[in-house]
C-alpha positions in Angstrom: 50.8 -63.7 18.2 48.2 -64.4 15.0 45.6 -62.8 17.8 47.4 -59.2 18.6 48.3 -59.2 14.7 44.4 -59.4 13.8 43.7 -56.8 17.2 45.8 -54.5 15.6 44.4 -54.8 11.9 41.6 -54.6 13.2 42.5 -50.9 14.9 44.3 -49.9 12.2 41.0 -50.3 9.9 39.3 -47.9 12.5 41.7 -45.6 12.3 41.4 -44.7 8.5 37.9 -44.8 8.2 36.7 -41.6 5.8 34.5 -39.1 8.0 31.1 -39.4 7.1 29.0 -36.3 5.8 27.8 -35.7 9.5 31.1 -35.7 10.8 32.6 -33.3 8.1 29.8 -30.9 8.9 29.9 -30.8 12.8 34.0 -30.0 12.1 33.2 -27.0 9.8 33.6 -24.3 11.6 35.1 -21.8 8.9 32.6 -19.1 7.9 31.2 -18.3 4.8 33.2 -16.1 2.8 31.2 -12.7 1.3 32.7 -11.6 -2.0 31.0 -8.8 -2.6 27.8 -6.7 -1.7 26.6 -4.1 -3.9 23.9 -2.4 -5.1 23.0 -3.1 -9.4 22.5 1.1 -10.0 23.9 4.0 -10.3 23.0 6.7 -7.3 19.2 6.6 -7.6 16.3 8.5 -6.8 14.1 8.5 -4.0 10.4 6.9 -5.2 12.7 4.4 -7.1 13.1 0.7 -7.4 16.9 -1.0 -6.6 18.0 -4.3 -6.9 21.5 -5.6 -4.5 23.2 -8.2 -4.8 25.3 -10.0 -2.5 28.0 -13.2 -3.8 29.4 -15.6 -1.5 30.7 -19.1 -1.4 31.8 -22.0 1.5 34.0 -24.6 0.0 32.6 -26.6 3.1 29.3 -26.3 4.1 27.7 -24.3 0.9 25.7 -21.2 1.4 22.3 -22.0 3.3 21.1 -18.6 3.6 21.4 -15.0 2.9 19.2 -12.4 5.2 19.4 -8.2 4.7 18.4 -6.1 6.9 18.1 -2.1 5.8 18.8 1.2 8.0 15.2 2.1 7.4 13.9 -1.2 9.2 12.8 -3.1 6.1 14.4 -6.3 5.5 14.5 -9.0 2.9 16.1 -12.6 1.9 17.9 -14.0 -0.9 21.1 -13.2 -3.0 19.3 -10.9 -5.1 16.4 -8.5 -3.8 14.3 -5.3 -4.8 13.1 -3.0 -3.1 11.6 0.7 -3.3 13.7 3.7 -1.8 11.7 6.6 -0.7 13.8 8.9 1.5 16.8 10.8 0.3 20.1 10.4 2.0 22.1 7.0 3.2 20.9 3.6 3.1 22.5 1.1 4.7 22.1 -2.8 3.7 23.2 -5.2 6.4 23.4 -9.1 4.9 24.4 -12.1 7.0 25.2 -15.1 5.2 25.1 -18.3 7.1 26.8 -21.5 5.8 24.9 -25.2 6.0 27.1 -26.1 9.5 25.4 -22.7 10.9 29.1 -20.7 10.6 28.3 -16.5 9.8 29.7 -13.8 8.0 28.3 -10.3 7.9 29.0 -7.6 5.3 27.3 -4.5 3.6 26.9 -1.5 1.6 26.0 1.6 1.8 23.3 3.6 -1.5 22.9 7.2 -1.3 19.7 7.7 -2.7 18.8 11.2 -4.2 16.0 13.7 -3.8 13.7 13.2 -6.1 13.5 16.7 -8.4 9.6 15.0 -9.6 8.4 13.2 -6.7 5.1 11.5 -7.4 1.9 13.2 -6.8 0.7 12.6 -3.2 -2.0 9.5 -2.8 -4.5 10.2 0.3 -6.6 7.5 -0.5 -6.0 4.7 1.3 -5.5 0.8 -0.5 -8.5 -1.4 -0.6 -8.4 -5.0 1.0 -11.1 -7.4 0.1 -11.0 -11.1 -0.7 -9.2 -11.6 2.6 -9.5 -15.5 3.0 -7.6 -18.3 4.6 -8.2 -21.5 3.1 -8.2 -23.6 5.4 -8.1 -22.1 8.7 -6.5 -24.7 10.6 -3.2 -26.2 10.4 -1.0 -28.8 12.0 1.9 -28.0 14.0 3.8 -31.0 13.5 2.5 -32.8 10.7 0.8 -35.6 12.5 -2.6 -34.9 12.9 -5.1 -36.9 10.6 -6.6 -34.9 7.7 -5.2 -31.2 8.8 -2.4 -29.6 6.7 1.1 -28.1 7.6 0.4 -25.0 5.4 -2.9 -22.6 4.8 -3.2 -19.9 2.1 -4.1 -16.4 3.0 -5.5 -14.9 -0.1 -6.0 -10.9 -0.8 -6.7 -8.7 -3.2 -5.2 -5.0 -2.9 -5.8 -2.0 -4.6 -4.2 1.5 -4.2 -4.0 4.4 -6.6 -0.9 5.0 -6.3 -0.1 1.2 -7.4 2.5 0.3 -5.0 1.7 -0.8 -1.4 3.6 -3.1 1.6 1.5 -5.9 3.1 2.5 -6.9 7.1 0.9 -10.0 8.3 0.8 -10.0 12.0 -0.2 -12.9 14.2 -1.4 -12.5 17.8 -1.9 -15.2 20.3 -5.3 -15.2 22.3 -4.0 -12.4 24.9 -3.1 -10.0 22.2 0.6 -10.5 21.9 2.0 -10.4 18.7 4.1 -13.7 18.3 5.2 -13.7 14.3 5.0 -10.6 11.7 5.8 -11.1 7.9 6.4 -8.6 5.7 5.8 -8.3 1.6 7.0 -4.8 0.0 6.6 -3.7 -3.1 3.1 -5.2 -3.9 1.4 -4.0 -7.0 -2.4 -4.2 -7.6 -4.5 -7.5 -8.1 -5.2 -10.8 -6.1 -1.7 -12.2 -4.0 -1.2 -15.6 -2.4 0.9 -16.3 0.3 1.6 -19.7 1.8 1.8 -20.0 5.9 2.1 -22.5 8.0 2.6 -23.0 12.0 6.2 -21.4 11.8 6.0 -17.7 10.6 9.0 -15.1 10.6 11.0 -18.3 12.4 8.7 -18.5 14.6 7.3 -22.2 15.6 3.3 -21.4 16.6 2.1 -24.0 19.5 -1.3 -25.5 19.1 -4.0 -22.7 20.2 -6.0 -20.3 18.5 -4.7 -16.8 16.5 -5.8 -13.6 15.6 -4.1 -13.0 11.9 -3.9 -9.5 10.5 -3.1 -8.4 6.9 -2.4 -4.4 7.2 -1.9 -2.7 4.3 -0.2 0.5 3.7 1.1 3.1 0.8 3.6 5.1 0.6 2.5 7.7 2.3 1.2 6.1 5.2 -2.4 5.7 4.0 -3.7 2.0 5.7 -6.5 -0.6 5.7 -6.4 -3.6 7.7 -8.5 -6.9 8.1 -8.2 -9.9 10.6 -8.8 -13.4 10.4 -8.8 -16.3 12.6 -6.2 -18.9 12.3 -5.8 -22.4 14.6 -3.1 -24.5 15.1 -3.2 -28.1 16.2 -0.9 -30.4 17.3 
């Protein structure tokens, strides 16, 4: 009898264990709830500069990220992001908010952006690149190889003047196929920094050798380019 009595203590203690943290988060599966989504202005112009915001919360999980894309193709991260309109008409902003147990909620707005009565003066010259350096030029996959970091610095300066130009860093692999692309809008003149490592856009890089391209363009389609060569090791 004192033997089943301690058996079944000994169950009973199992039973009402507390979850652990890992447990609470593999049973979340409730999504992220998206309060609102709107755009901080009035109805703006085109050639004009608008900030949205987007507010969520998960009781559970927390918020663990919040990604827009835009009608036009541009996209951006964060609760709060700017960006330049240059088209009349209807934007569309798409934002996906994902939770810290991976759960996902999508929501949006919609701007409509006016013709601009004073559009800016057309700019046909096209933005200067120089200072295009990556420092250093290799980089370690994983972390584990002696003496070579995770992360490089690609350093430009850009000028253009009209003052406002987008930057798109593409990365090919040795055949020519683009295998990551990051994009930074909304760039005004002067030197930039911008940290990369073996996993660009969400994409991991495997060990081999890349052809890095920093491409960049004005408003009105004027572009320069320059390309650099970036390896990854284990």
């Amino acid at each position: 009898m004192r033997a089943a009595a301690l058996v079944a203590s000994a169950v009973l203690a199992v039973a009402v264990l507390p979850m652990t943290g890992v447990e609470a988060r593999i049973a979340d599966t409730t999504p992220p709830v998206i309060d609102s989504v709107r755009c901080e202005c009035l109805r703006p112009y085109a050639y004009s500069t608008i900030a949205l915001t987007a507010t969520a919360h998960d009781d559970e999980s927390g918020i663990a990220s919040v990604a827009w894309v835009f009608s036009d193709g541009l996209t951006a991260s964060g609760t709060t992001v700017q960006r330049r309109v240059v088209e009349a008409g209807t934007l569309t902003a798409t934002v996906t908010v994902t939770d810290g147990s991976g759960n996902v909620s999508t929501g949006g707005t919609e701007v409509e952006v006016l013709a601009n009565p004073y559009p800016p003066e057309p700019s046909y010259s096209e933005p200067t690149l120089d200072r295009v350096r990556l420092s250093p030029g290799t980089v370690s996959a994983s972390g584990l190889t002696p003496g070579v970091p995770r992360r490089t610095r690609l350093d430009f300066r850009v000028r253009d003047d009209f003052g406002t130009t987008a930057i798109r860093v593409l990365v090919r692999n040795a055949r020519g196929d683009r295998v990551a692309r990051r994009d930074l809008h909304g760039l005004r003149e002067g030197e930039r920094s911008v940290r990369l490592r073996a996993r660009i856009g969400g994409v991991r890089l495997p060990p081999g050798h890349y052809r890095v391209s920093v491409r960049a363009t004005n408003d009105y389609g004027s572009a320069e380019s320059r390309g650099l060569t970036l390896r990854v090791v284990r």
